[in-house]
LODOVEX-758959 format. One line per 2 residues: for each residue z, y, x of N, C-alpha, C, CB. Coordinates in pm, 1 decimal, padded with zeros to 6 digits, always signed. Each point is the difference from the previous one (the first is absolute). Glycine has a CB too. Layout:
! residues N
Z:Y:X:Z:Y:X:Z:Y:X:Z:Y:X ~ ...
! end
This chain:
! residues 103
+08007.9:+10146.6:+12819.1:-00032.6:-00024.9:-00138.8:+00115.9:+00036.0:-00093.1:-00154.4:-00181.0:+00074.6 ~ +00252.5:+00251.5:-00052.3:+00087.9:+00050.3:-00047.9:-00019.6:+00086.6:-00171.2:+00054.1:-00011.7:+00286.7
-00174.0:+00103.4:-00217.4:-00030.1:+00078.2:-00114.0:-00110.4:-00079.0:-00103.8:+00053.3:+00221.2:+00159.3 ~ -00090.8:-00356.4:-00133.3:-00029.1:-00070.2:-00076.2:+00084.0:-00043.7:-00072.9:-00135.6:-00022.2:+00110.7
+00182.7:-00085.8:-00104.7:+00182.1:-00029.3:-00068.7:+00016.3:+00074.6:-00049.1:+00116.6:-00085.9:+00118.6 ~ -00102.2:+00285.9:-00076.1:+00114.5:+00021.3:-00129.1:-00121.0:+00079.5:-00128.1:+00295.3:+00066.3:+00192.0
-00385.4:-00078.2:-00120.1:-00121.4:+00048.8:-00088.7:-00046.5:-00121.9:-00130.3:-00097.4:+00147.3:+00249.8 ~ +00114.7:-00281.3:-00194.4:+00020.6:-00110.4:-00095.6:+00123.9:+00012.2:-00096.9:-00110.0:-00138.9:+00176.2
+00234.2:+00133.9:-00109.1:+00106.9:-00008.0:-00061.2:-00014.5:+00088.5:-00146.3:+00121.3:-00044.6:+00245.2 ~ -00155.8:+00221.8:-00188.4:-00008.6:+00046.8:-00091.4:-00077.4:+00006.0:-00134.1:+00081.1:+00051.9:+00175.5
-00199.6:-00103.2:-00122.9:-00103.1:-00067.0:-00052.1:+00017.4:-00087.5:-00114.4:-00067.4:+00022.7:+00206.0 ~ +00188.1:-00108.0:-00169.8:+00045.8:-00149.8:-00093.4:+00100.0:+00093.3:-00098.0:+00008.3:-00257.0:+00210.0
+00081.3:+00360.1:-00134.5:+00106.2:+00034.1:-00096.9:-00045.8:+00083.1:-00111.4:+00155.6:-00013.8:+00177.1 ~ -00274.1:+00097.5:-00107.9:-00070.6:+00068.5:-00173.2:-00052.3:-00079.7:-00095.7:-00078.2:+00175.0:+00102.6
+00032.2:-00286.7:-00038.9:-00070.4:-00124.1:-00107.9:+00169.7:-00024.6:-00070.1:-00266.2:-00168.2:+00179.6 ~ +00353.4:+00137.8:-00165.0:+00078.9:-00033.8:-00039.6:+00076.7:+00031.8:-00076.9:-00050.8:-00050.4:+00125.6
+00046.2:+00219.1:-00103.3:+00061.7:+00089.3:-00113.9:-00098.8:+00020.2:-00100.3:+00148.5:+00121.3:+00148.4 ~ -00281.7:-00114.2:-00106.8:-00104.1:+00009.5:-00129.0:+00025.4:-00130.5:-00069.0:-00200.4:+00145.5:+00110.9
+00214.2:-00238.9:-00083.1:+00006.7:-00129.3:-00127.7:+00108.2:+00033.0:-00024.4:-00120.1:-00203.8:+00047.9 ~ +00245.7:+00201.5:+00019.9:+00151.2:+00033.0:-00098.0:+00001.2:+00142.7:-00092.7:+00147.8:-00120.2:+00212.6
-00242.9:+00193.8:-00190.4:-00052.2:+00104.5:-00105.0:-00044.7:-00085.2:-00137.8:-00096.8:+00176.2:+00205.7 ~ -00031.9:-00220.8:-00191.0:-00009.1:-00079.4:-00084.1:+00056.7:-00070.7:-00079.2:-00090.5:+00031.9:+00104.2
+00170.9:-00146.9:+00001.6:+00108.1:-00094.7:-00085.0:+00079.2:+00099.0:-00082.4:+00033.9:-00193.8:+00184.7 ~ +00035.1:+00295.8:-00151.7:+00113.9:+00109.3:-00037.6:-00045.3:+00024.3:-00116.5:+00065.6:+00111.9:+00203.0
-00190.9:-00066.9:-00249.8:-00069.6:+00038.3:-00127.3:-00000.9:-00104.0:-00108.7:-00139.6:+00138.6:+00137.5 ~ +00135.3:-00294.4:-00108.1:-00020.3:-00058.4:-00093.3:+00086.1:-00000.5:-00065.0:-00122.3:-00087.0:+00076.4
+00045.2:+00019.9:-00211.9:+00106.4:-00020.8:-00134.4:+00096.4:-00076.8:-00008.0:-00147.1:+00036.0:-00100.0 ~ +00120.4:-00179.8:+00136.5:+00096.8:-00105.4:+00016.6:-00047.2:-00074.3:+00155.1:+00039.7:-00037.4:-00300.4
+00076.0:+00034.6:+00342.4:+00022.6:+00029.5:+00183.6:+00035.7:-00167.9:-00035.4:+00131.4:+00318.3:+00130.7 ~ -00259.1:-00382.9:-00126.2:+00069.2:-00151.5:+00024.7:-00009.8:-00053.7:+00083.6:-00011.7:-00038.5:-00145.0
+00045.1:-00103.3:+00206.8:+00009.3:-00082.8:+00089.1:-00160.7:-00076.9:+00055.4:+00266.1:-00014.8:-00116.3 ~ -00316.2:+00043.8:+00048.9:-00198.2:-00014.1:-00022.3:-00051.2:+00119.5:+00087.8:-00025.5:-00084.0:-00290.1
+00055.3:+00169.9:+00237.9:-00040.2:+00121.7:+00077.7:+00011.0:+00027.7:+00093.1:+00013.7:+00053.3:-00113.5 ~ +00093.5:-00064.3:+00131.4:+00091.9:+00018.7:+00153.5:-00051.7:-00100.0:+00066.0:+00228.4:+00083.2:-00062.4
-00271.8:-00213.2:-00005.4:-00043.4:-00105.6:+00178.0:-00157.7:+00058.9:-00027.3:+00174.1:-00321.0:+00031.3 ~ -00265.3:+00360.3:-00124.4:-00099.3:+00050.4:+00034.0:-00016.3:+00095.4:+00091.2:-00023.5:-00068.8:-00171.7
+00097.4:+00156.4:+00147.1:+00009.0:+00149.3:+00095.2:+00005.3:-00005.9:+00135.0:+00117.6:+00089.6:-00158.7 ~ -00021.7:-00222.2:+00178.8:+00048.9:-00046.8:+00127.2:-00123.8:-00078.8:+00111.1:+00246.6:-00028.5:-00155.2
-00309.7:-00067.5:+00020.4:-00141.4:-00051.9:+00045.0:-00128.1:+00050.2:+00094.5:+00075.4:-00062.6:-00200.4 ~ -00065.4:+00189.5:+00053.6:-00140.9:+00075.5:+00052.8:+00051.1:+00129.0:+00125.2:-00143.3:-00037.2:-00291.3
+00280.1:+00092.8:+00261.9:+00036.0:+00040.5:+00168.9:-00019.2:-00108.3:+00094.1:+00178.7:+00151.2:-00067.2 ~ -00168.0:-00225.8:+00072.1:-00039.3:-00117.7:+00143.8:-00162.4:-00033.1:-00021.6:+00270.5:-00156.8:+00011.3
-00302.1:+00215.2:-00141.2:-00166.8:-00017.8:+00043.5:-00092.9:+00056.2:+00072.1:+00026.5:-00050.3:-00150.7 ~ +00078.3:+00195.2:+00128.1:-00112.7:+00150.7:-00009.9:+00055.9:+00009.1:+00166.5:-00003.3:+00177.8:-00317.2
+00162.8:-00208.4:+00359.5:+00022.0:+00009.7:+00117.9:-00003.7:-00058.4:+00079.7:+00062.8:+00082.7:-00063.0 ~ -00101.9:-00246.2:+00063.6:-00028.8:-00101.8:+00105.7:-00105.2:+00052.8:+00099.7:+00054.1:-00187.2:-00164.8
-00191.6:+00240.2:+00130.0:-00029.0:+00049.5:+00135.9:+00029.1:+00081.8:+00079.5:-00103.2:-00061.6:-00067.4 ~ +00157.9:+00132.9:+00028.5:+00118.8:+00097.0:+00092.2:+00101.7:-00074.3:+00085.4:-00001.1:+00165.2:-00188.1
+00050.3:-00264.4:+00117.7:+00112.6:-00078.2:+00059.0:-00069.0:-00107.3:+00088.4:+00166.9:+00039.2:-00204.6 ~ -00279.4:-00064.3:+00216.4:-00053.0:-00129.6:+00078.5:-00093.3:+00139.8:+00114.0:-00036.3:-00296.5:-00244.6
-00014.0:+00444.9:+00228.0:-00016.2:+00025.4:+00131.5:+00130.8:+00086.9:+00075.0:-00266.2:-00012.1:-00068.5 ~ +00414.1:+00038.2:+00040.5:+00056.2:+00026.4:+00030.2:+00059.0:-00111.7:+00073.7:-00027.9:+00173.4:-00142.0
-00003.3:-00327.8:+00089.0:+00059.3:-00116.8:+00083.0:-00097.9:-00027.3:+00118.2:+00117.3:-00112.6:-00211.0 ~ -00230.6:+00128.8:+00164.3:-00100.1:-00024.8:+00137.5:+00053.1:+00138.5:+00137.0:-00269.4:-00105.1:-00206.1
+00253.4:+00218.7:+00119.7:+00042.7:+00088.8:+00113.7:+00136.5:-00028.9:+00090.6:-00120.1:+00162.8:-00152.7 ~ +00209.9:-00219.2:+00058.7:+00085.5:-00028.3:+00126.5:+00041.7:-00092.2:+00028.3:+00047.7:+00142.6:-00010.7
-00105.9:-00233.6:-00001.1:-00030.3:-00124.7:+00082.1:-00084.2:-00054.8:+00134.2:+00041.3:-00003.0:-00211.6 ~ -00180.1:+00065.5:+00171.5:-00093.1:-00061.0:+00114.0:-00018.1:+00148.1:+00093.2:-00156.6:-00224.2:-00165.6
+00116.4:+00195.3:+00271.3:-00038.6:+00072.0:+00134.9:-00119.5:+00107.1:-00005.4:+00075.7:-00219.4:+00111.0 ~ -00147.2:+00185.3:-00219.9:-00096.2:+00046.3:+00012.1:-00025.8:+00066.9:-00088.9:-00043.6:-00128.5:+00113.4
-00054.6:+00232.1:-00120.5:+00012.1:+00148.8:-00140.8:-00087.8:-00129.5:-00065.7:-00021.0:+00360.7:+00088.2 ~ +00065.6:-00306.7:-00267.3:-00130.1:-00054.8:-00062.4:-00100.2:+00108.9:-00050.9:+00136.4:-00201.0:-00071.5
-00202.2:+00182.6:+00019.5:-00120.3:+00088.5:-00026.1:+00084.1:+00101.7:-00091.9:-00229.9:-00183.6:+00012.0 ~ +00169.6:+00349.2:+00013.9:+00043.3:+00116.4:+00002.7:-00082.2:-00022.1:-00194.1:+00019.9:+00147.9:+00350.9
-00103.2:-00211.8:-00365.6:-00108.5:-00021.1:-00131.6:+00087.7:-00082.6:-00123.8:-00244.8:-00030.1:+00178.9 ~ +00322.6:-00051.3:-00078.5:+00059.2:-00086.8:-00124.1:+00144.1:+00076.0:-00002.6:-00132.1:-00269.8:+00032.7
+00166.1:+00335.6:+00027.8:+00145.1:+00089.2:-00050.9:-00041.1:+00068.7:-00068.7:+00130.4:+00015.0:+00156.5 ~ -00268.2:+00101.2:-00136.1:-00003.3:+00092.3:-00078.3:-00045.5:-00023.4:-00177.5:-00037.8:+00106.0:+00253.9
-00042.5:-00248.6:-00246.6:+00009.5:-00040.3:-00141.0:+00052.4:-00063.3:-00090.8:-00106.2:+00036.6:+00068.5 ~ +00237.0:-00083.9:+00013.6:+00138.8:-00012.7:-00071.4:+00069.1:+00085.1:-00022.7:+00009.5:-00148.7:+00068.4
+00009.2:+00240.1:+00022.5:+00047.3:+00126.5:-00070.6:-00086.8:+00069.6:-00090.6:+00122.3:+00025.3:+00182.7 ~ -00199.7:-00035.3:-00190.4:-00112.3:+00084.9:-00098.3:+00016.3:-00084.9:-00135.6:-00204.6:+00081.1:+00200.6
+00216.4:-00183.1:-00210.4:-00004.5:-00082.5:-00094.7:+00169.3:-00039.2:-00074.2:-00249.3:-00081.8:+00143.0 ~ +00390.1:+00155.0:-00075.4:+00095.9:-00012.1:-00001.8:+00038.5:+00155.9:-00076.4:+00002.1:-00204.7:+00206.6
-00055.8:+00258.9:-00134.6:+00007.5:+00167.3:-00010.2:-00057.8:+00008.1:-00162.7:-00064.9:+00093.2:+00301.6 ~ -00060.6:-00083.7:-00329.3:-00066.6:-00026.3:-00158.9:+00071.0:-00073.0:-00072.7:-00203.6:+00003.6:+00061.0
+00266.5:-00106.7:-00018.1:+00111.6:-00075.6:-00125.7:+00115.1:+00108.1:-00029.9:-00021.6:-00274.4:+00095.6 ~ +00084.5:+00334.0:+00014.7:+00122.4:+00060.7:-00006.7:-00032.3:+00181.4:-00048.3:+00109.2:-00209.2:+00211.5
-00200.7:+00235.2:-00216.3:-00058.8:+00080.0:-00059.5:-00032.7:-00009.6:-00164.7:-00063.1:+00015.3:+00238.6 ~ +00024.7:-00133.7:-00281.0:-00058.6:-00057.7:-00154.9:+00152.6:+00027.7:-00005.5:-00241.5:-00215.1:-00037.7
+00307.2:+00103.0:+00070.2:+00105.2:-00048.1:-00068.5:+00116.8:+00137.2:-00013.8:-00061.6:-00276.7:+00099.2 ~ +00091.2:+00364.7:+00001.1:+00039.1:+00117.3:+00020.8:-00038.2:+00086.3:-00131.8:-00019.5:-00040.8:+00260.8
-00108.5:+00098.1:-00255.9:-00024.2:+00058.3:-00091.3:-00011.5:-00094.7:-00131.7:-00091.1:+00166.7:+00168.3 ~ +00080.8:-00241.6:-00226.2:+00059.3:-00107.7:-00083.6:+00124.3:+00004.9:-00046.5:-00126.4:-00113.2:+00103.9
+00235.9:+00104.5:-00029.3:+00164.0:+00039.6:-00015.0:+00028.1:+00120.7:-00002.0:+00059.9:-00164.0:+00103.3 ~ -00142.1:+00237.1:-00094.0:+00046.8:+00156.2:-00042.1:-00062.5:+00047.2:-00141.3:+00005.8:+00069.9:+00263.6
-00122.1:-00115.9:-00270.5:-00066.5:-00026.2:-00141.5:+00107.6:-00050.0:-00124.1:-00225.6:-00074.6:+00146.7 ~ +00261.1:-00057.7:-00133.0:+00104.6:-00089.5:-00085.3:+00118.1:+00122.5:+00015.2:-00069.4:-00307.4:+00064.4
+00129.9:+00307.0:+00005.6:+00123.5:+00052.3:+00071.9:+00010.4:+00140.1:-00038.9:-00016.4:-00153.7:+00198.5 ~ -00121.5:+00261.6:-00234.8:+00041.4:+00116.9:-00093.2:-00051.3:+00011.9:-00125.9:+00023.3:+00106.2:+00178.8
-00119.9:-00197.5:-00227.7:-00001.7:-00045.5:-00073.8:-00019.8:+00056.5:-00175.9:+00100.5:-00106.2:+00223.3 ~ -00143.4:+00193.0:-00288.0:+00041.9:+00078.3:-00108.0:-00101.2:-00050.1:-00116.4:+00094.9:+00213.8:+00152.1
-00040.3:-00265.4:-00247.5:-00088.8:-00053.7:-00164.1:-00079.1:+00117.3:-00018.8:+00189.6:-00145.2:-00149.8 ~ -00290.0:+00174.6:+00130.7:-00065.3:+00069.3:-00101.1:+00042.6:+00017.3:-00136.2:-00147.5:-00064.3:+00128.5
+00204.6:+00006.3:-00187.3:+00052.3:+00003.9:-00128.1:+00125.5:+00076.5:-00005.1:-00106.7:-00207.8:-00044.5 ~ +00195.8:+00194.5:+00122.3:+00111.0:+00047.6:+00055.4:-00038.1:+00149.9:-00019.5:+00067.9:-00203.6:+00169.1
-00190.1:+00236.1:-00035.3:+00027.3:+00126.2:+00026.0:-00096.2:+00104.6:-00134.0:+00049.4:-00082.8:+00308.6 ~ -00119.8:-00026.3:-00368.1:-00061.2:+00121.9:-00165.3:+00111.6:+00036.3:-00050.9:-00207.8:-00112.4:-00107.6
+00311.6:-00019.1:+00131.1:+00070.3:+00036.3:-00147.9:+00130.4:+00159.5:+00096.2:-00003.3:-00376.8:-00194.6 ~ -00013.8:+00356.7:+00283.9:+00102.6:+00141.5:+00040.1:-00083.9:+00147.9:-00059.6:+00103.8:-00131.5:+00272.2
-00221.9:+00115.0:-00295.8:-00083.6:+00084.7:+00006.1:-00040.8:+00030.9:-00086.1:-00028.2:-00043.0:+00141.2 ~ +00070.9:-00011.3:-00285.7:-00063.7:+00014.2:-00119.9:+00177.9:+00092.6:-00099.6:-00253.8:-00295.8:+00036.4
+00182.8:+00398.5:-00092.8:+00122.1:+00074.0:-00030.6:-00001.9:-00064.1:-00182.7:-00018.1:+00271.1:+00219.2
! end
């Protein structure tokens, strides 16, 4: 189960840079935010983290059904949120770019 683990791991670390994308963009980087951010990463990633604990803990496989729809359901967050932080993160006013454009 090796290539599980690091297929999780990596899994958690893109979720992780996509919200610190996010956070990075905001306006005022406060102490609110930051335990929100922190929150809903342990929301979006707790089932990841509770079948990566079952896998290496007990003896026995668990269902091939409930990994694949935690990852499916882990994967679509880190995807939203991904493309989300690149959205914020390049970001360009409309107003901004008439006014380069108007002679």
């Amino acid at each position: 189960m090796n290539i599980f683990m690091f297929i999780s791991i990596m899994t958690l670390v893109l979720l992780l840079v996509s919200f610190l994308l996010i956070f990075s963009k905001l306006y005022r980087k406060t102490a609110t935010r930051l335990s929100l951010l922190i929150l809903l990463f342990g929301a979006v990633s707790f089932p990841l983290f509770s079948v990566m604990y079952q896998v290496r803990t007990t003896d026995y496989l668990i269902d091939f059904a409930t990994i694949g729809t935690v990852f499916l359901i882990t994967w679509t967050v880190v995807v939203i949120t991904l493309l989300g932080g690149i959205f914020f993160r390049f970001r360009v006013n409309i107003s901004e770019e008439s006014d380069i454009y108007r002679h």
